[in-house]
N, C-alpha and C positions, 0 to 999 in steps of 0.2 A: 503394407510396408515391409512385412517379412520375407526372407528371400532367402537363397543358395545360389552361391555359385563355387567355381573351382577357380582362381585366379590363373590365368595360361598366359596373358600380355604383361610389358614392363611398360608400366607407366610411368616410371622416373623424368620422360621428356616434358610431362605437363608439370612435375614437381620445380616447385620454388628453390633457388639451389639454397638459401639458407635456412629453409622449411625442416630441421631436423627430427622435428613430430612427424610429418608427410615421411618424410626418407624411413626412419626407426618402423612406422607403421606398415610401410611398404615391405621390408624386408622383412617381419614378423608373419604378417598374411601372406606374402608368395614365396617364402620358403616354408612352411609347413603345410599340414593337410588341407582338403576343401573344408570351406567354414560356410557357414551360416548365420545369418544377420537379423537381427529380429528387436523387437521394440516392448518396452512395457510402461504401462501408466500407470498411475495410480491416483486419487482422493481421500483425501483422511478431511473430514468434518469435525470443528470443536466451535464449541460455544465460545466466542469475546469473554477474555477478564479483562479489558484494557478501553479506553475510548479517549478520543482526542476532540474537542470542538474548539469553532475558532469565532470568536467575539470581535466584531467590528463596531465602532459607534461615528458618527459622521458630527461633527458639533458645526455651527454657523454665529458668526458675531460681527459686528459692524468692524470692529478694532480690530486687530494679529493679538494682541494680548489677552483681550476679553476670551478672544476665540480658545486661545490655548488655556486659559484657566480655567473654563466651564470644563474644556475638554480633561483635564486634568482632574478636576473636584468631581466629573461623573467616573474616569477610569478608576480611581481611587475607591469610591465608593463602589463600582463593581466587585473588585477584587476583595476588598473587604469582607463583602457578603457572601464571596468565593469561599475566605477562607473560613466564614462562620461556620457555612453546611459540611467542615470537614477538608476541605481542599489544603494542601501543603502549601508554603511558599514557591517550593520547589518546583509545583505541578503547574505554575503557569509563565508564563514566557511572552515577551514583547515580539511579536513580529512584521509591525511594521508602523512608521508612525509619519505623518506629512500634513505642515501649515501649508497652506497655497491661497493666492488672491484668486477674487471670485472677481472676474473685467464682463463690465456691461460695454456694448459697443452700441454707436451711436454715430452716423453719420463719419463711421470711419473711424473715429477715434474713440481708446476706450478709457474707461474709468475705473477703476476700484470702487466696487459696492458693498465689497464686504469679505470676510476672511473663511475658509473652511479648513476644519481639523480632520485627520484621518488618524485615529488611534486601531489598532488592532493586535491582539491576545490572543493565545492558542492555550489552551488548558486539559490536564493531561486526567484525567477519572479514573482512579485503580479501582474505586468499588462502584461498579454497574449498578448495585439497590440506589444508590445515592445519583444517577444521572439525571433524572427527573428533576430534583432538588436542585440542579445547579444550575441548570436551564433557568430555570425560573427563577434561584437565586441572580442571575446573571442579568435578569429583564429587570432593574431596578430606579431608573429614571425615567421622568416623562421629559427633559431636559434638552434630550438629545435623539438622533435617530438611532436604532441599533439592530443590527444583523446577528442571529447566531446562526450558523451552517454546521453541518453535522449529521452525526456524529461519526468520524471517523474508526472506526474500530479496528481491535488489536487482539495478539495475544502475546502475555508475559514471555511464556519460552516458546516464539517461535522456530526456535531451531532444533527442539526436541522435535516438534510435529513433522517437519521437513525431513527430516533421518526417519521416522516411521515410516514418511509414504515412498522415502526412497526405497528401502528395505523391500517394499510391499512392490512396487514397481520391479527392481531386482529376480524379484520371484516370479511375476508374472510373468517375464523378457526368458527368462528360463524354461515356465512351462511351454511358451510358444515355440521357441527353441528346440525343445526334449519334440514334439509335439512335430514340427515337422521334421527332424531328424530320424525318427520311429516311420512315418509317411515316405520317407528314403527309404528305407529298408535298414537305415544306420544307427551309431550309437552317437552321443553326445560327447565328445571329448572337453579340451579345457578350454577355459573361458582367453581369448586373445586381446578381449578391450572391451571397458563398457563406460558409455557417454552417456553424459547427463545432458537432457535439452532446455534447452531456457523458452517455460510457456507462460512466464510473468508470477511468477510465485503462488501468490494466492488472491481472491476473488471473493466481492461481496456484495451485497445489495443494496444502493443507495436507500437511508433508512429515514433522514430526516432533513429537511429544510426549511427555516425557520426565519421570518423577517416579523420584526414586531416595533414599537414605539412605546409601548409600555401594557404589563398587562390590566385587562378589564376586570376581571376575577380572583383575587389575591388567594384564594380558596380553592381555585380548580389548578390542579397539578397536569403539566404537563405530561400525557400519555406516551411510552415510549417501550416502541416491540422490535428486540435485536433477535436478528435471523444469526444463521452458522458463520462462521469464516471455513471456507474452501482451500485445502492446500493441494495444488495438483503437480505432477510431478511426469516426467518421462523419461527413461533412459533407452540407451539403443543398446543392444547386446551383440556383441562378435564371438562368437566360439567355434570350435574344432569339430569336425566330423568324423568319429573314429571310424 
């Protein structure tokens, strides 16, 4: 991806006429020296402080009413035990919730058999020791069917990590730079523009998924191994050929 050239054509005809970033950058690079164009990456690795899971439970009842108060006295009691092992009010959030009839069909025509609840909670984990615990706190009825999916993981300031590996990136787009401009015979003059590339921010390894009905073992803790979070980054570098 790295290159040189000297700009010698006017590309203004392919420019947008109210593209003022296109026109500005154009006049920048073909009225000064030959530049050189070159790229840098970077990866910065940290450990998750943060994790996110999302709790589903499915309830069934002959009635709409029965349906939603089962569904309601098992949510309730999840969250409960949420907030026993520690969890905030704050750290859990409703995100989605649906009574719906359950239609048996029969010779064409259908019936109402029965009612299903769709409750669903997203819960946010600031202390990783305690993931375990909540998992399992969360598995607390045999009442109802229940989903945990997870755990999404985070980090507190991700926007610190992201300015390191730019920084890091920055330098590399530089050494490449210096690096073929020496390969000329040249020197490196000044920098004319540097682009950030959008390559999805950061990357991680699906760590857990979890469907259960209640647990068998009230004694066995659920085991749980968090890998790195990945922040990967690229900028493109323009600079000057002295």
């Amino acid at each position: 991806m790295s290159y040189m050239y000297i700009p010698v054509a006017d590309f203004r005809e392919s420019m947008k006429p109210n593209d003022s970033r296109s026109e500005s950058s154009f006049k920048q690079i073909n009225s000064q020296h030959p530049v050189v164009v070159t790229y840098g990456e970077a990866t910065v690795k940290r450990a998750p402080d943060q994790a996110w899971l999302s709790i589903f439970t499915e309830t069934r009842a002959p009635r709409a009413e029965e349906a939603r108060r089962m569904s309601a006295e098992t949510m309730t009691t999840i969250q409960s035990r949420l907030l026993n092992v520690g969890l905030s009010a704050s750290a859990i959030r409703t995100t989605g919730y649906q009574l719906t009839p359950e239609i048996e069909w029969k010779n064409g025509r259908g019936a109402v058999r029965g009612y299903l609840v769709r409750n669903q909670i997203e819960v946010r984990v600031d202390e990783l020791d305690s993931l375990s615990n909540v998992i399992d706190a969360a598995n607390a009825t045999r009442e109802t069917s229940l989903t945990i999916s997870g755990p999404r993981l985070g980090l507190k300031d991700e926007g610190a990590v992201e300015t390191e590996a730019l920084k890091l990136a920055v330098l590399a787009a530089l050494g490449r730079a210096k690096a073929i401009a020496a390969g000329a015979g040249k020197a490196l003059g000044g920098i004319v523009r540097i682009e950030e590339q959008n390559l999805g921010g950061r990357s991680q390894e699906p760590l857990l998924m979890r469907v259960a009905l209640a647990k068998s073992d009230e004694n066995v803790a659920t085991p749980i191994v968090l890998g790195d979070i990945e922040v990967r980054v690229m900028v493109v570098l323009t600079a000057e050929l002295a």
